[in-house]
C-alpha positions as CSV (number, residue, x, y, z in Angstrom):
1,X,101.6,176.9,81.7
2,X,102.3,180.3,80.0
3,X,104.7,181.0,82.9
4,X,106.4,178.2,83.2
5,X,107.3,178.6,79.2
6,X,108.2,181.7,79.9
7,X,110.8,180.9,83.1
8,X,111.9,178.4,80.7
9,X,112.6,180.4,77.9
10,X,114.1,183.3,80.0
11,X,117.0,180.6,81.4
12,X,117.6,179.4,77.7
13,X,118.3,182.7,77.0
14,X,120.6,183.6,79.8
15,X,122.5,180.6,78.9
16,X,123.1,181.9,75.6
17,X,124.1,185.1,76.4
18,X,126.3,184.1,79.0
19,X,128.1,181.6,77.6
20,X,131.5,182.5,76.9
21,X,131.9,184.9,80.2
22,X,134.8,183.1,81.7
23,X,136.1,183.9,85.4
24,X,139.2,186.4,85.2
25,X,141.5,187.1,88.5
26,X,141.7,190.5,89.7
27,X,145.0,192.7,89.3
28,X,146.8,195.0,91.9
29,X,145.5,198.0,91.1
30,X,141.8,198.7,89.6
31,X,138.6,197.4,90.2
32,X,137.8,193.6,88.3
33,X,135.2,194.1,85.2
34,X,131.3,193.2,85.6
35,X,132.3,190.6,83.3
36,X,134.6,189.3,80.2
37,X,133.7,187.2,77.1
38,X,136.3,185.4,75.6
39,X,134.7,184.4,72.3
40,X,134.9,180.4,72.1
41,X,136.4,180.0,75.3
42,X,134.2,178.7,78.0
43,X,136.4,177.5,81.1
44,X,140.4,179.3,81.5
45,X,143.1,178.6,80.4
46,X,141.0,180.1,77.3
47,X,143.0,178.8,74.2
48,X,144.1,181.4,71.5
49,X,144.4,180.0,68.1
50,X,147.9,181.3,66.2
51,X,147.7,183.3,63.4
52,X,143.8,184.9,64.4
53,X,142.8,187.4,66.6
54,X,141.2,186.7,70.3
55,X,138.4,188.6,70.6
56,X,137.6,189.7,74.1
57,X,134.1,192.0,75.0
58,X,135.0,193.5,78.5
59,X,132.0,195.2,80.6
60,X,132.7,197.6,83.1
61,X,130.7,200.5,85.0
62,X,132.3,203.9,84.9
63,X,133.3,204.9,88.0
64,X,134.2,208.6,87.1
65,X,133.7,210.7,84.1
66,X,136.2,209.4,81.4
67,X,137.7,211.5,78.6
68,X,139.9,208.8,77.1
69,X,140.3,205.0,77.3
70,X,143.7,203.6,76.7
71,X,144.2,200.1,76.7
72,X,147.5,198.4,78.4
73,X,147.6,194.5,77.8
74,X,150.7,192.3,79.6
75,X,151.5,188.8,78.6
76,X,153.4,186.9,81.7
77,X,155.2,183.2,81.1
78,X,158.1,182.1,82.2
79,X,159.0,184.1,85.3
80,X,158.3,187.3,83.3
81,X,156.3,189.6,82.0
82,X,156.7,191.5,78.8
83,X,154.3,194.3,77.2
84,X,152.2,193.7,74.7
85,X,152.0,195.9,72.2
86,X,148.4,196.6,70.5
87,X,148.3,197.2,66.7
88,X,148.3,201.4,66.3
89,X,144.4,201.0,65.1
90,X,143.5,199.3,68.7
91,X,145.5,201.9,71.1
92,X,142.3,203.7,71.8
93,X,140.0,201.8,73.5
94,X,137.4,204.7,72.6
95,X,137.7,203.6,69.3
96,X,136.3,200.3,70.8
97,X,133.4,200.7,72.8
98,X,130.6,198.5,71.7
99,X,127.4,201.0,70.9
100,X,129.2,204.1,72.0
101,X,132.3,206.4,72.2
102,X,133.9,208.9,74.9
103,X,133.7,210.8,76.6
104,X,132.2,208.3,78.9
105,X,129.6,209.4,82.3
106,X,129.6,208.3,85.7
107,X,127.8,204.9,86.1
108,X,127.3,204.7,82.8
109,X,127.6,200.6,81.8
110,X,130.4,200.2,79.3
111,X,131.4,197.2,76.6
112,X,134.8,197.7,75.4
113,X,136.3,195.2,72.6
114,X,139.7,194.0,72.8
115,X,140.8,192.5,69.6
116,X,144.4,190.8,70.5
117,X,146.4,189.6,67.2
118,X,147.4,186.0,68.0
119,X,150.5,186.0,65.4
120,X,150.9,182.6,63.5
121,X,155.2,182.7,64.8
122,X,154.4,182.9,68.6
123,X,155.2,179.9,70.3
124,X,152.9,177.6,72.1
125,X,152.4,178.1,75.3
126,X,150.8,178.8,78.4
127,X,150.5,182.4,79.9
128,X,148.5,185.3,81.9
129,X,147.1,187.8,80.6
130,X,146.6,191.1,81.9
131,X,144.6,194.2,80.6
132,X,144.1,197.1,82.2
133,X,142.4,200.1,80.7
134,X,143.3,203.2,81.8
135,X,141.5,206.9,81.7
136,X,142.7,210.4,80.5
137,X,145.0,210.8,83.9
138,X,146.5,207.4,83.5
139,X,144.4,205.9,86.3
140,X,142.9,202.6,86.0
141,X,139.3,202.4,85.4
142,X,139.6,198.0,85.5
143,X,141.9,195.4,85.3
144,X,141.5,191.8,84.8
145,X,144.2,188.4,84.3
146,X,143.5,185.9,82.4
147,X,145.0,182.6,82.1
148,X,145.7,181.6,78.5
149,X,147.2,179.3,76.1
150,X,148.9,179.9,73.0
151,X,147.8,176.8,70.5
């Protein structure tokens, strides 16, 4: 009885924590994540509310030794694809790791947090988006797409 409350509670749980990870597509260059958490968003397109900011948790595994983090984030729509320029306060994706900082060891598990201003005068509409974090020799430690829509 004892383990089968146990098995039970252990699946509750993992349902919990797992519930916002949503499936991202990989990019051209750089290894996918271990997983992304859109927070509120449960199936893609994830919707991003105007006028707040998405909050994203990224977890990745270090594949070298990392000095610096820098975050690169890409909107596509339309036939194009246009940078996205992060707020000076969230260009250092050190800045941004959940529980810890850089310099970062091999194989050591990572959670960075991506926290994209939605402003209230972008239009609505549907898009991908792309982050790609990148290391102190501008080499890309992972990259994911996600599809998105602008509500």
């Amino acid at each position: 009885m004892q383990l089968a409350a146990l098995v039970f509670l252990s699946v509750s749980f993992s349902s919990i924590v797992f519930a916002d990870v949503v499936t991202v597509q990989q990019c051209t260059q750089g290894p996918l994540p271990t997983s992304v958490d859109v927070t509120g968003c449960r199936t893609t397109p994830c919707e991003l509310p105007k006028g707040q900011d998405a909050a994203v948790l990224v977890d990745f595994t270090a594949d070298r030794h990392l000095t610096a983090l820098v975050p690169q984030v890409h909107a596509s729509f339309g036939g194009m694809t246009v940078p996205f320029e992060l707020p000076d306060d969230r260009q250092d994706a050190c800045q941004w790791l959940v529980g810890g900082m850089c310099p970062v060891s091999r194989d050591e598990d990572v959670t960075y947090e991506l926290r994209l201003p939605v402003l209230a005068v972008y239009p609505s509409l549907s898009l991908t988006v792309e982050l790609k974090l990148v290391d102190q020799d501008n080499a890309v430690v992972s990259c994911f797409q996600l599809q998105a829509k602008v509500v």
